[in-house]
VEXTOR-17390 format. One record per atom (N, C-alpha, C, O): residue number from 1; residue in one letter; x, y negated, z negated. Coordinates in nm, 4 decimals, m for minus. Example, Ala and Ser with C-alpha at 12.3 -4.5 7.8 and 13.67 -1.06 7.14 Angstrom:
REM residues 2
(site 1,"A",(1.3190,0.5690,m0.7800))
(site 1,"A",(1.2300,0.4500,m0.7800))
(site 1,"A",(1.3200,0.3300,m0.7800))
(site 1,"A",(1.4236,0.3319,m0.8465))
(site 2,"S",(1.2850,0.2250,m0.7080))
(site 2,"S",(1.3670,0.1060,m0.7140))
(site 2,"S",(1.2900,m0.0030,m0.7870))
(site 2,"S",(1.3409,m0.1138,m0.8039))
//
This chain:
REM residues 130
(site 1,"X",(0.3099,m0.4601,1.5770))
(site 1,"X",(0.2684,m0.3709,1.4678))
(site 1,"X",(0.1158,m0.3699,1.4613))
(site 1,"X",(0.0417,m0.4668,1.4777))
(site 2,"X",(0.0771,m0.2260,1.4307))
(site 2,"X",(m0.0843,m0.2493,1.4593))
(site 2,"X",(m0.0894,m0.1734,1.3752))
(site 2,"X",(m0.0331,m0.0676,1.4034))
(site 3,"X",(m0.1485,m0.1797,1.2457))
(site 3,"X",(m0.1438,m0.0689,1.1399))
(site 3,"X",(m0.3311,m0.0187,1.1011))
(site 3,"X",(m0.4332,m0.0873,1.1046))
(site 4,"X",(m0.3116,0.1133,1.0699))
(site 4,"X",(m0.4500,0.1484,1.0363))
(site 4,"X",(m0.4343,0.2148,0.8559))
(site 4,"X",(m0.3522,0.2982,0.8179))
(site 5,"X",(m0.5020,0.1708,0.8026))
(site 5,"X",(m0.5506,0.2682,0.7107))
(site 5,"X",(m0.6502,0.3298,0.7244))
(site 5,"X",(m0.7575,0.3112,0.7818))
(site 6,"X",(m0.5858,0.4417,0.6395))
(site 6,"X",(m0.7129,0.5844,0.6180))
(site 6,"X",(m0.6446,0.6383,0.4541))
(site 6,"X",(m0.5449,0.6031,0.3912))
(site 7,"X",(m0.7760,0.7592,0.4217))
(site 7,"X",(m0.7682,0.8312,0.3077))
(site 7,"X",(m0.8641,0.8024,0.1618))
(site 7,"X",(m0.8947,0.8690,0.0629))
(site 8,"X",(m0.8883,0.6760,0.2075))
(site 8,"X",(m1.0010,0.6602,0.0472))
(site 8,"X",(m1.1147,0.7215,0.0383))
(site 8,"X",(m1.2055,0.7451,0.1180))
(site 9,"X",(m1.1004,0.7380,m0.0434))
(site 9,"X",(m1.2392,0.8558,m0.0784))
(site 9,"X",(m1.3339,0.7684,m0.2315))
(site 9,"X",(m1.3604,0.6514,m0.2589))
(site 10,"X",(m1.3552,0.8826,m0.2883))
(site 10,"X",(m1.4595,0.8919,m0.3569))
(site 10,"X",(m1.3864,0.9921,m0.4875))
(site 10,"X",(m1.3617,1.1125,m0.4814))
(site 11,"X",(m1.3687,0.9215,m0.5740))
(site 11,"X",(m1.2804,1.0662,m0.6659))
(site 11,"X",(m1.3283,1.0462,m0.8464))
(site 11,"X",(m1.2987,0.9349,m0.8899))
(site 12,"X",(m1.3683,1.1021,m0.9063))
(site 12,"X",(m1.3237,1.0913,m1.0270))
(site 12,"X",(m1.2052,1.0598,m1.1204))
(site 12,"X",(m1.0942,1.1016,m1.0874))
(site 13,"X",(m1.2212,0.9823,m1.2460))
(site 13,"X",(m1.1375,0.9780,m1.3262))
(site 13,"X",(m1.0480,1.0484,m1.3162))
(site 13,"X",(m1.0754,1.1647,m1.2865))
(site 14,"X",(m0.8885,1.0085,m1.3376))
(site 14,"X",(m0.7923,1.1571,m1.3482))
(site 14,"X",(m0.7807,1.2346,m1.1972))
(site 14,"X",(m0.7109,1.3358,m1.2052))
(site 15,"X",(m0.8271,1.2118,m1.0802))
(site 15,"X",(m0.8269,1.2486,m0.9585))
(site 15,"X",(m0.7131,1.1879,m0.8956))
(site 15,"X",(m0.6383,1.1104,m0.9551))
(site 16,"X",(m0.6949,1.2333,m0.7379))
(site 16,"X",(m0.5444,1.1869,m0.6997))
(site 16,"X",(m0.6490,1.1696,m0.5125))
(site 16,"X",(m0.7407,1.2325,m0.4599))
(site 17,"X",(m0.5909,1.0878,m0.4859))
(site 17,"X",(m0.6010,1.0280,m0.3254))
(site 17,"X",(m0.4593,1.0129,m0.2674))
(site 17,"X",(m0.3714,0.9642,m0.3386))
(site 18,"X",(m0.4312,1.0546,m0.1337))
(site 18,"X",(m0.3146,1.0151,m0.0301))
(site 18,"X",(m0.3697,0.9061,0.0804))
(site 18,"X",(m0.4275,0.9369,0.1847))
(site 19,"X",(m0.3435,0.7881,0.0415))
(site 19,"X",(m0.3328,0.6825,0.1599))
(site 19,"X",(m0.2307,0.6808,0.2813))
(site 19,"X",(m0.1118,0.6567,0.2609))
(site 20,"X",(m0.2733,0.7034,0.3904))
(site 20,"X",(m0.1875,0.6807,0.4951))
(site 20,"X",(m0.1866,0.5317,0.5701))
(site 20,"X",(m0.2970,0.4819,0.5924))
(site 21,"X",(m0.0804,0.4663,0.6057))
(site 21,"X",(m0.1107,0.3512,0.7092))
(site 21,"X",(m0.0156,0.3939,0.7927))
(site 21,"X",(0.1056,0.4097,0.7780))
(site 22,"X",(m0.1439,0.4229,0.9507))
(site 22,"X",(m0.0083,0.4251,1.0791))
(site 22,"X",(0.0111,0.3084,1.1545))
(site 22,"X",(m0.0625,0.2099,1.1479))
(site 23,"X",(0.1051,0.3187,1.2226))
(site 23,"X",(0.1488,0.2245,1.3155))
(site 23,"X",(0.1727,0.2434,1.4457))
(site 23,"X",(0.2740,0.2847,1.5022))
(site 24,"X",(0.0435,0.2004,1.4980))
(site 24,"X",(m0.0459,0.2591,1.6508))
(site 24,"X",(0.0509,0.1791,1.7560))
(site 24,"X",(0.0429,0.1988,1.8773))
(site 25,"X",(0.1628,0.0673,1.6848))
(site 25,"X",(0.2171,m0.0355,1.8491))
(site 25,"X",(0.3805,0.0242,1.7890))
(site 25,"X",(0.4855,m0.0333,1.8176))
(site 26,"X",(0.3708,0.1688,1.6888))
(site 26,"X",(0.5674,0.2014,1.6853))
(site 26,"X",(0.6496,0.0889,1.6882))
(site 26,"X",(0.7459,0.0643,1.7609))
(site 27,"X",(0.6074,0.0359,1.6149))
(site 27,"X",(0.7164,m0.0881,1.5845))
(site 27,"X",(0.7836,m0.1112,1.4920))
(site 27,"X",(0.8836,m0.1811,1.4758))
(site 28,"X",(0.6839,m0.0052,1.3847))
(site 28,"X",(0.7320,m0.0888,1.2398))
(site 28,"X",(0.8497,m0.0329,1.1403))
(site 28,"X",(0.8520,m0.0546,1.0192))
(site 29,"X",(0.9611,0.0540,1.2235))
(site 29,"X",(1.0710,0.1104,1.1875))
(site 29,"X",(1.1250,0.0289,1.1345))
(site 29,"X",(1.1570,0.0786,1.0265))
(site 30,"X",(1.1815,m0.1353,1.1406))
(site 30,"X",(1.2690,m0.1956,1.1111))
(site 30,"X",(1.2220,m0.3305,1.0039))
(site 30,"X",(1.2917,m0.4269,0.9722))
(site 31,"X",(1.0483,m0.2921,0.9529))
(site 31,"X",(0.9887,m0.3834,0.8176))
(site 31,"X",(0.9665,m0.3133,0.7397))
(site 31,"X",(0.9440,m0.1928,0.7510))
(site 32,"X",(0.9702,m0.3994,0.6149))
(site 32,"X",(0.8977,m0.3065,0.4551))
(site 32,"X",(0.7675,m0.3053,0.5010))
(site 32,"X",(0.7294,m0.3741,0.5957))
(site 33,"X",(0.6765,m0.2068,0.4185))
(site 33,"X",(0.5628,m0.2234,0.4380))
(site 33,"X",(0.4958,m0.2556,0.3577))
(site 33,"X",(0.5480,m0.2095,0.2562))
(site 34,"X",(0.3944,m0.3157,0.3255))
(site 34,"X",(0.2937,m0.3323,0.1330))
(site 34,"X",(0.1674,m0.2316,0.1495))
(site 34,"X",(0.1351,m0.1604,0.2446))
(site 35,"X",(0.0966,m0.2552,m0.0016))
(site 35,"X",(0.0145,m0.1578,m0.0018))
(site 35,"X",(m0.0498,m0.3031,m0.1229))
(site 35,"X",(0.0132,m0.3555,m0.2147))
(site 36,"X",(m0.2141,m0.3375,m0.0686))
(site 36,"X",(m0.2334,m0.4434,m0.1268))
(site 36,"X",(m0.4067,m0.4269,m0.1273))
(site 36,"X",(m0.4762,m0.3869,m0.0340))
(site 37,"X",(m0.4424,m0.4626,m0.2369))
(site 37,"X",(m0.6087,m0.4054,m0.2990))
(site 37,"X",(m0.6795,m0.5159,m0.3119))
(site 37,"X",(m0.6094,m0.6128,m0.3414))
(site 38,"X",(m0.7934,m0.5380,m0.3007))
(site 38,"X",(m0.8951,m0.6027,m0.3130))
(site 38,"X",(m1.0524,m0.5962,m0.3949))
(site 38,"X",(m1.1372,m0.5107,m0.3692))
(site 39,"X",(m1.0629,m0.6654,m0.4597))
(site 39,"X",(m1.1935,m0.6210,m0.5399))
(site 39,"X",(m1.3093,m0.7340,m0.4989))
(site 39,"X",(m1.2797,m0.8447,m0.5438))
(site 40,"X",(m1.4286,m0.7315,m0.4272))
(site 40,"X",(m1.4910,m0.8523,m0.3563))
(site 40,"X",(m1.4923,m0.9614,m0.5184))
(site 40,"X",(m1.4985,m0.9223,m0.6349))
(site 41,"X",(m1.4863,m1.0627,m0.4802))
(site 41,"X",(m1.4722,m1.1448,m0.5781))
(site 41,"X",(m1.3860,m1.2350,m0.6563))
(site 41,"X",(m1.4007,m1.3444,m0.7108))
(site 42,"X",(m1.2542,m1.1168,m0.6366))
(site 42,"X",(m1.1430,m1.1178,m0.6981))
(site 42,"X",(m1.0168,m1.1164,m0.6522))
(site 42,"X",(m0.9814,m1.0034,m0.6185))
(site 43,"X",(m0.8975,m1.2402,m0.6319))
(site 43,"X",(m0.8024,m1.2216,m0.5251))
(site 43,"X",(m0.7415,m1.0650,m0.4946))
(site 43,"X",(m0.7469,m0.9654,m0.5668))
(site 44,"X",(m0.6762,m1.0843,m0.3470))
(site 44,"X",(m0.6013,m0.9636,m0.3591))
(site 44,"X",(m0.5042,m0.9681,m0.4315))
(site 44,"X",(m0.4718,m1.0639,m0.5018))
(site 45,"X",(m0.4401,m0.8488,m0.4195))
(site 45,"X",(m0.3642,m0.7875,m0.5864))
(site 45,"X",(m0.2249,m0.6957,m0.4574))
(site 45,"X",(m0.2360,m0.6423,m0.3470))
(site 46,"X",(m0.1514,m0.7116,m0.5168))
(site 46,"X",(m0.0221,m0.6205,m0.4751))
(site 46,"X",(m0.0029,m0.5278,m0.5242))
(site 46,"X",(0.0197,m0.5326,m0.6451))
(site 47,"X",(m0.0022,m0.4108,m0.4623))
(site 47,"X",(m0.0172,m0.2727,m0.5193))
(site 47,"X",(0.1659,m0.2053,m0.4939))
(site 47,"X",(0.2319,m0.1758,m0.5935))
(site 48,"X",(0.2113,m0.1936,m0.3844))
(site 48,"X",(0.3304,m0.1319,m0.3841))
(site 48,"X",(0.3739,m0.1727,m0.2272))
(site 48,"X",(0.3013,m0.2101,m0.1350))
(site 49,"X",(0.5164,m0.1523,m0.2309))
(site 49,"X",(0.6165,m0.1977,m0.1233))
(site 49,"X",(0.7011,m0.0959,m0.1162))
(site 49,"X",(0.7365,m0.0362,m0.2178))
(site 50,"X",(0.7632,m0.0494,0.0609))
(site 50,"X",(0.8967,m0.0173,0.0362))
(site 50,"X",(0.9515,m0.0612,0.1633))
(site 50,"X",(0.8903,m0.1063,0.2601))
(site 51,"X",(1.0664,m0.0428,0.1498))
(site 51,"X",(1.1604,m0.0979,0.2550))
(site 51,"X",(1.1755,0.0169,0.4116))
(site 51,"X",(1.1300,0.1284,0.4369))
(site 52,"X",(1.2532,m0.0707,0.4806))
(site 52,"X",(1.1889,m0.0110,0.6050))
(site 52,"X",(1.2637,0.1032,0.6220))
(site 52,"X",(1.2257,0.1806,0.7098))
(site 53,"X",(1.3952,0.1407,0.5358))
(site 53,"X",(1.4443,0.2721,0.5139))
(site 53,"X",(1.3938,0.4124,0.4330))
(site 53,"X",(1.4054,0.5348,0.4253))
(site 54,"X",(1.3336,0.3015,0.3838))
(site 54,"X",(1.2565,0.4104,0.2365))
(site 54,"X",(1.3126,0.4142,0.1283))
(site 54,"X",(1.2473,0.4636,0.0364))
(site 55,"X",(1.4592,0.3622,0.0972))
(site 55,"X",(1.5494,0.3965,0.0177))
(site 55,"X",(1.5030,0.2817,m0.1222))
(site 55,"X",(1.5555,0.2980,m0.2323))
(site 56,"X",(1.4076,0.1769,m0.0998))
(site 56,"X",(1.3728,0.1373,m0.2227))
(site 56,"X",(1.2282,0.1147,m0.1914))
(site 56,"X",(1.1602,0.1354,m0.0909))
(site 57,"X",(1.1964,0.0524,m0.3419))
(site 57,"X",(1.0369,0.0279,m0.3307))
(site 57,"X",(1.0200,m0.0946,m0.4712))
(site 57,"X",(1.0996,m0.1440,m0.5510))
(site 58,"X",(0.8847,m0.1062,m0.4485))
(site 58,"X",(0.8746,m0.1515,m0.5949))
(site 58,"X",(0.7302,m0.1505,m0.6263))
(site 58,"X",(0.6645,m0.2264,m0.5551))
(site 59,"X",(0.6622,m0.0817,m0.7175))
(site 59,"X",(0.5026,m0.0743,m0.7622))
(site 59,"X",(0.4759,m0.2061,m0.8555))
(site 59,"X",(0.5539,m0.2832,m0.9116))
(site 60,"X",(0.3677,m0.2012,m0.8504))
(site 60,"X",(0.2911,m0.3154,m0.9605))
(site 60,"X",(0.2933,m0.2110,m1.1135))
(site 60,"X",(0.2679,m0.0916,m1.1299))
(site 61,"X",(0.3281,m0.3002,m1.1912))
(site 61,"X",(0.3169,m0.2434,m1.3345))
(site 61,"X",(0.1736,m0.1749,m1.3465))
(site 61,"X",(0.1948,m0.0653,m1.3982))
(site 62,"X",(0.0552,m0.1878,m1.3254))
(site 62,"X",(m0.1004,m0.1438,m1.3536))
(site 62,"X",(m0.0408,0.0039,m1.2215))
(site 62,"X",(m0.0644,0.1104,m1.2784))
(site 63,"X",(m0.0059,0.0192,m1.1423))
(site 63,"X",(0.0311,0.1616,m1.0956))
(site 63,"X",(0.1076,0.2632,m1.0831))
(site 63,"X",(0.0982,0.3688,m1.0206))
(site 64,"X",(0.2536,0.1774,m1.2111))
(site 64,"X",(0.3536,0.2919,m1.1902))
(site 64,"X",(0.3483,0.3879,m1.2723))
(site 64,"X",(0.2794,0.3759,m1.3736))
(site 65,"X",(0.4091,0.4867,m1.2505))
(site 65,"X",(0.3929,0.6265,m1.2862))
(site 65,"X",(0.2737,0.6929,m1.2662))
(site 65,"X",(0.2190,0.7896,m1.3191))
(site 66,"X",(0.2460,0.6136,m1.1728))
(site 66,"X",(0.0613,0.7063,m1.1253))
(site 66,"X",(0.0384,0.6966,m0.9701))
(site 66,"X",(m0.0252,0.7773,m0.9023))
(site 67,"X",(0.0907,0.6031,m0.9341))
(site 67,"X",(0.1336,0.5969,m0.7854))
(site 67,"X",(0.2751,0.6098,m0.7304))
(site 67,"X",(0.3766,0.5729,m0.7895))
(site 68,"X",(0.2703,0.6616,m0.6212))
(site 68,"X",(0.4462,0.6876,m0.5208))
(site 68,"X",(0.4253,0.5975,m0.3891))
(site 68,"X",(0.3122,0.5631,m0.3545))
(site 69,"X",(0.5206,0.5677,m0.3302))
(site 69,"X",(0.5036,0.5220,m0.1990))
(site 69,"X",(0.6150,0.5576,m0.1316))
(site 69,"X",(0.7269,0.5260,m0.1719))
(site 70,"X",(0.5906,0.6393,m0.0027))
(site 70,"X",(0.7121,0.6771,0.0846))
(site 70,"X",(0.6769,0.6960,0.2133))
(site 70,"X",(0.5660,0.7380,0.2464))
(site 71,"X",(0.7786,0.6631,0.3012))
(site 71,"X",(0.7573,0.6766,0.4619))
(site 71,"X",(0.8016,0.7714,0.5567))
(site 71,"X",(0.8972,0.8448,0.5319))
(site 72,"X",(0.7495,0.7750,0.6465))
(site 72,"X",(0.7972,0.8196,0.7697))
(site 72,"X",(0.7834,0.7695,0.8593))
(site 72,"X",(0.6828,0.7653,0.9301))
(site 73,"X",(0.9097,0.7091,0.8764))
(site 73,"X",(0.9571,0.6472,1.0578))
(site 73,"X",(0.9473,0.7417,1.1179))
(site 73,"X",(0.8451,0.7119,1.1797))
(site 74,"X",(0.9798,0.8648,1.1617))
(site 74,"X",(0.9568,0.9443,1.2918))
(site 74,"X",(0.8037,0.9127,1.3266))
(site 74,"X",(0.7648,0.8787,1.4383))
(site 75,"X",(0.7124,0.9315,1.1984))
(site 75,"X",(0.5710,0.9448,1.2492))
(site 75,"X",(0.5080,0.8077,1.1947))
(site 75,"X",(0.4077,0.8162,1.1237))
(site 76,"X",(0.5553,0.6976,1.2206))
(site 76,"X",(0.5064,0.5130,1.1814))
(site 76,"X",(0.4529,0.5390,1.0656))
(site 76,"X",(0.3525,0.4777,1.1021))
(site 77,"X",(0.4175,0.5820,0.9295))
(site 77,"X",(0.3751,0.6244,0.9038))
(site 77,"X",(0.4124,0.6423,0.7140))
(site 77,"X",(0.4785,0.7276,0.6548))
(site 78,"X",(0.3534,0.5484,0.6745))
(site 78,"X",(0.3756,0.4816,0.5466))
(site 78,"X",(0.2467,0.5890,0.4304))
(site 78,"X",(0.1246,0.5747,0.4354))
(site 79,"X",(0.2990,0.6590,0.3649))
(site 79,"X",(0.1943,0.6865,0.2469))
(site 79,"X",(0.2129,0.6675,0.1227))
(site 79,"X",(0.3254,0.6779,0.0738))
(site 80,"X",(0.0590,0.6230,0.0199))
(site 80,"X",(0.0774,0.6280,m0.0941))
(site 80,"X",(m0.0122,0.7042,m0.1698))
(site 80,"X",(m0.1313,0.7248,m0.1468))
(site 81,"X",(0.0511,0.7406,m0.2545))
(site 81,"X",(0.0026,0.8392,m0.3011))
(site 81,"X",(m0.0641,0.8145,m0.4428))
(site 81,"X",(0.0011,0.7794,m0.5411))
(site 82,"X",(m0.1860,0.8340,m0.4428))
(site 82,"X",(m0.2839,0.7780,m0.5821))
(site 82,"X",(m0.2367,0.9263,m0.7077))
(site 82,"X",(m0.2257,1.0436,m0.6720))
(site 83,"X",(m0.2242,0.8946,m0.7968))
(site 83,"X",(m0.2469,1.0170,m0.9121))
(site 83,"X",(m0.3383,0.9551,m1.0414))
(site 83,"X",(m0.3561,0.8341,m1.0554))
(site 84,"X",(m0.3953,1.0616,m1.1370))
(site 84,"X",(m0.4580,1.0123,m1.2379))
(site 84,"X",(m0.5391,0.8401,m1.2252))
(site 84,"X",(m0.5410,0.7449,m1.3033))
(site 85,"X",(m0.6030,0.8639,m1.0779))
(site 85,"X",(m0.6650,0.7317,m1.1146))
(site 85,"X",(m0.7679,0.6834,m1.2040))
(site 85,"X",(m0.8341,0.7616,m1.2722))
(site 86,"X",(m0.7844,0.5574,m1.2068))
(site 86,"X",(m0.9066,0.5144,m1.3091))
(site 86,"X",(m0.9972,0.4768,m1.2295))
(site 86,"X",(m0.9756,0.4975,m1.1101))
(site 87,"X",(m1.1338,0.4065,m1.2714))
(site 87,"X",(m1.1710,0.3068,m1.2717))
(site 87,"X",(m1.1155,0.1749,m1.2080))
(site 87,"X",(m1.1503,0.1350,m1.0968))
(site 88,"X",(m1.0424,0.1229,m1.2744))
(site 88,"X",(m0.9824,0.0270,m1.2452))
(site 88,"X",(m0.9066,m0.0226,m1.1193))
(site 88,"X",(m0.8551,m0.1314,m1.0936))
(site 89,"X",(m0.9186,0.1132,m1.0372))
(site 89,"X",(m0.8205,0.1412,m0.9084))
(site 89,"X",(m0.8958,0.1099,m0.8340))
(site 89,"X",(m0.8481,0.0567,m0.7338))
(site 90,"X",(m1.0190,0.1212,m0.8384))
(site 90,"X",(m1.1183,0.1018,m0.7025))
(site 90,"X",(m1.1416,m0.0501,m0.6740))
(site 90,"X",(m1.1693,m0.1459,m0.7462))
(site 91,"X",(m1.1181,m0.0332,m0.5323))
(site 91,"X",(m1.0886,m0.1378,m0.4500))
(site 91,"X",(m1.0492,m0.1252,m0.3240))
(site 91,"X",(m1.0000,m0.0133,m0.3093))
(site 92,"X",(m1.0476,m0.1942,m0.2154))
(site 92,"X",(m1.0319,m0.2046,m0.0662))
(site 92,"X",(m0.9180,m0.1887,m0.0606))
(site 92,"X",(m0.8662,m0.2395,m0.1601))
(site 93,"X",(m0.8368,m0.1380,0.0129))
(site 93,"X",(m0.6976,m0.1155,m0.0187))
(site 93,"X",(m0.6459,m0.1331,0.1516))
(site 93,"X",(m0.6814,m0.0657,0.2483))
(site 94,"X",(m0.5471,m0.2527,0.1457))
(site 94,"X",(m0.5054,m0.2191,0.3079))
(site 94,"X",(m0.3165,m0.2049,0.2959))
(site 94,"X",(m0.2413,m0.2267,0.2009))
(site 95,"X",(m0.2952,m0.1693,0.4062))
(site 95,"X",(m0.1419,m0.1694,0.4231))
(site 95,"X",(m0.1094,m0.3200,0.4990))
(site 95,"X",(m0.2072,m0.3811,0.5422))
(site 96,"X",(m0.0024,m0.3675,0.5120))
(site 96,"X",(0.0555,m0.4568,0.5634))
(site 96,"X",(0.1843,m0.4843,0.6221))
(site 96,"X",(0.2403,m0.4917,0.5128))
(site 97,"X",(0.2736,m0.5046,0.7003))
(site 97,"X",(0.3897,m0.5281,0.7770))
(site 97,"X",(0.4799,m0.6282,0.6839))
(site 97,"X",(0.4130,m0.7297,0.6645))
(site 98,"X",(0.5605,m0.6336,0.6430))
(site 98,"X",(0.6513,m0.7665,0.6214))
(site 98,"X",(0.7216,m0.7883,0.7317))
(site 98,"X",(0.8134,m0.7166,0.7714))
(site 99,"X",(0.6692,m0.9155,0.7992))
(site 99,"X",(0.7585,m0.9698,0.9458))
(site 99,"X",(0.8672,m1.0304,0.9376))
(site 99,"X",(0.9377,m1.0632,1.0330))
(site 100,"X",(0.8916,m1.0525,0.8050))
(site 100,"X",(0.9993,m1.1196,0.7702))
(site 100,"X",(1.1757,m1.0775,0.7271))
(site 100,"X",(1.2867,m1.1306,0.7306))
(site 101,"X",(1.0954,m0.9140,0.6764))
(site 101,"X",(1.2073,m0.8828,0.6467))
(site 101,"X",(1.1998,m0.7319,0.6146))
(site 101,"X",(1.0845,m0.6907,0.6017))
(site 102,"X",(1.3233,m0.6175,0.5949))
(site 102,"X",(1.2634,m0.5365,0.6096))
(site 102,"X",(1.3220,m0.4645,0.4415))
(site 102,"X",(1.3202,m0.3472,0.4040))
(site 103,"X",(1.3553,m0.5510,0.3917))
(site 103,"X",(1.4273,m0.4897,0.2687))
(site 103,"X",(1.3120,m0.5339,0.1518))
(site 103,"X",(1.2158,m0.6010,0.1892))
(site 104,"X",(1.3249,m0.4932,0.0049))
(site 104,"X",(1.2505,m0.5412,m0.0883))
(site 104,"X",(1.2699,m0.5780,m0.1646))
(site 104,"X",(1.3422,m0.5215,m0.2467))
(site 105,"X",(1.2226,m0.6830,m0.1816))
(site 105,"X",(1.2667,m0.8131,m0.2998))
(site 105,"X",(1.2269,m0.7462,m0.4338))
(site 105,"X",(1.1145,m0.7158,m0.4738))
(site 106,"X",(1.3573,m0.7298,m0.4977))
(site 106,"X",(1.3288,m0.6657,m0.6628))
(site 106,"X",(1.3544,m0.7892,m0.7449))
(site 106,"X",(1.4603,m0.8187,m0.8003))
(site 107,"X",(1.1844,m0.8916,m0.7445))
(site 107,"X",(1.2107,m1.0026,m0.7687))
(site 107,"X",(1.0365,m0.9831,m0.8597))
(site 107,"X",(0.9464,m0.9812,m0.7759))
(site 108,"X",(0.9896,m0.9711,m0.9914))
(site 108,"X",(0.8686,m0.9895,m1.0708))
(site 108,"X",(0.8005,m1.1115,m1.0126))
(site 108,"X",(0.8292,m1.2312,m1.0152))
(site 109,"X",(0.6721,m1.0226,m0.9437))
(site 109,"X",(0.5730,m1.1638,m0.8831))
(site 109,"X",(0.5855,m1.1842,m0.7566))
(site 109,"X",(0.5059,m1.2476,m0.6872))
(site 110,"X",(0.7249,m1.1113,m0.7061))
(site 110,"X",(0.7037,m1.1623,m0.5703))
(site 110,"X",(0.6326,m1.1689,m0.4693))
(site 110,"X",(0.6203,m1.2555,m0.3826))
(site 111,"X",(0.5616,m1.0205,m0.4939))
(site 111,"X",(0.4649,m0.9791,m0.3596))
(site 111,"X",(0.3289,m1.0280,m0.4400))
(site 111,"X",(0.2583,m0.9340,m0.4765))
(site 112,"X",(0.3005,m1.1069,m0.4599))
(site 112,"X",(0.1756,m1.1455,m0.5454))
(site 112,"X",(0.0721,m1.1862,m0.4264))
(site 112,"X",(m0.0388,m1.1497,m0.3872))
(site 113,"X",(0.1958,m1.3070,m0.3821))
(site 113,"X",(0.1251,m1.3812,m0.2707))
(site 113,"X",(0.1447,m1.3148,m0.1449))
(site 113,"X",(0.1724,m1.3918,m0.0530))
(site 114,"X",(0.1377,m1.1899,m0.1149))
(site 114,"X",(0.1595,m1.1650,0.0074))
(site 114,"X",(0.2411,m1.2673,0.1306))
(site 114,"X",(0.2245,m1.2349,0.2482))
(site 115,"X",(0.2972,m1.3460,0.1098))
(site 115,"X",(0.3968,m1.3736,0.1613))
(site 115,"X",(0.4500,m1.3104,0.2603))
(site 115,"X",(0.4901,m1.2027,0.2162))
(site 116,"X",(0.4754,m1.3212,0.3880))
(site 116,"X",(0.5441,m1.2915,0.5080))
(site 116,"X",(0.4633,m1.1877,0.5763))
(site 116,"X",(0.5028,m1.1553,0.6883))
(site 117,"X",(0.3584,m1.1301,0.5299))
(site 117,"X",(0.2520,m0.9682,0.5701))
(site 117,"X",(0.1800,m1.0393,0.6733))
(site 117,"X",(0.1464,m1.1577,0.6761))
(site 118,"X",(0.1546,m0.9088,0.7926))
(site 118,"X",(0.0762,m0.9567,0.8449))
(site 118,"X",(0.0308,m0.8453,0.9128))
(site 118,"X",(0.0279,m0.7429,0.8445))
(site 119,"X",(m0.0057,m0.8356,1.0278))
(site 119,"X",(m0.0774,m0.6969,1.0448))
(site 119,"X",(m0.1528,m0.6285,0.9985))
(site 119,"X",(m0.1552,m0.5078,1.0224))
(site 120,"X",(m0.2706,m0.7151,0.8847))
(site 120,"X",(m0.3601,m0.6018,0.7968))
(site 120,"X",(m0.4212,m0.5401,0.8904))
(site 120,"X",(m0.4384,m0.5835,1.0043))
(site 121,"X",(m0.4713,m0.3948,0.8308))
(site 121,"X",(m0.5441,m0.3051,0.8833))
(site 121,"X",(m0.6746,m0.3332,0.8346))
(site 121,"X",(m0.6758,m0.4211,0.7485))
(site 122,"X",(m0.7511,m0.2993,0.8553))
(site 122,"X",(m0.8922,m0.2884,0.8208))
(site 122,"X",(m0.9437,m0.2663,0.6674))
(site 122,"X",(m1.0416,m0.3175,0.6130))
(site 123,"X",(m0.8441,m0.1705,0.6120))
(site 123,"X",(m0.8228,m0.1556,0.4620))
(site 123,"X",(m0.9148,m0.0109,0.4571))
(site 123,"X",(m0.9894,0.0270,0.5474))
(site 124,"X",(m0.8953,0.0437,0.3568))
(site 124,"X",(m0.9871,0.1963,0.3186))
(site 124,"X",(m1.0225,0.1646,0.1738))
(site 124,"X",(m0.9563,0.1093,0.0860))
(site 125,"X",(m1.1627,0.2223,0.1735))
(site 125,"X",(m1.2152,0.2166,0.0290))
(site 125,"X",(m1.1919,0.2717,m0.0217))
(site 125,"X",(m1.1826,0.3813,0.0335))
(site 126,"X",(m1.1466,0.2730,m0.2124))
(site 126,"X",(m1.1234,0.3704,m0.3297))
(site 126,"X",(m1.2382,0.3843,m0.4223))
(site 126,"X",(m1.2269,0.3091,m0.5191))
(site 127,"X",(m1.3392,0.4533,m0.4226))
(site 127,"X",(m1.3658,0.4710,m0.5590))
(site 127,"X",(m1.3833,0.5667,m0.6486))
(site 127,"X",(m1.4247,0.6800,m0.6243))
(site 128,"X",(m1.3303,0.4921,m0.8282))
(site 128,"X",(m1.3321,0.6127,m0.9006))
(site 128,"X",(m1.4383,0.6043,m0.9581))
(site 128,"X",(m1.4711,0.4951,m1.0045))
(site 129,"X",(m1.5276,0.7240,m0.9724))
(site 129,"X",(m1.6385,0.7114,m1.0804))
(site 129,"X",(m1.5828,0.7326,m1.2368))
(site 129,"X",(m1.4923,0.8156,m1.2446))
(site 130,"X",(m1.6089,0.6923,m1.3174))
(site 130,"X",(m1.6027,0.7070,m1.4706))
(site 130,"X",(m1.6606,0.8052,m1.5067))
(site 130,"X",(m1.6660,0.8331,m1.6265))
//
């Protein structure tokens, strides 16, 4: 699994961004994938997961109903989708592989610790101006 992010921009308050992470070694049909943020200073943070079917997911409370996350296996090819962001959103944002497994733990806290991820990409920057 060799994953890239792209898509962060530069957006205002109330603005919307599409994150893509591909998967340049086509492998990653059969793992969940994460979607996991960074603020320099400040641990990373778990943003959203879904399974390697697509058929579930699970967001962090600080992004639901403002973020989606859905895939495409034909094209490796994991997006999430920013809406009404804040402030508060901006941050390094990378995708990640779960090697462990490909389903998603609908378990509070779980993906905290990134646990089983591996394959970060490089990550793409978000920021919102106020």
């Amino acid at each position: 699994v060799q994953l890239q992010a792209s898509g962060g921009g530069v957006v205002q308050t109330g603005g919307s961004l599409r994150l893509s992470c591909v998967d340049s070694g086509r492998t990653f049909s059969r793992k969940a994938i994460g979607w996991f943020r960074q603020v320099p200073g400040k641990e990373r943070e778990f943003v959203a997961v879904i399974s390697w079917n697509g058929l579930s997911f699970d967001l962090a409370d600080s992004v639901a109903g403002r973020f989606t996350i859905s895939r495409d296996n034909t094209n490796y090819t994991v997006h999430l989708q920013m809406s009404n962001l804040k402030p508060e959103d901006t941050a390094l944002y990378y995708c990640a592989a779960d090697t462990t497994k490909g389903y998603v733990v609908a378990r509070r806290g779980y993906y905290d610790t990134a646990t089983g991820f591996h394959s970060w990409g490089q990550g793409t920057q978000v920021t919102v101006s106020s």
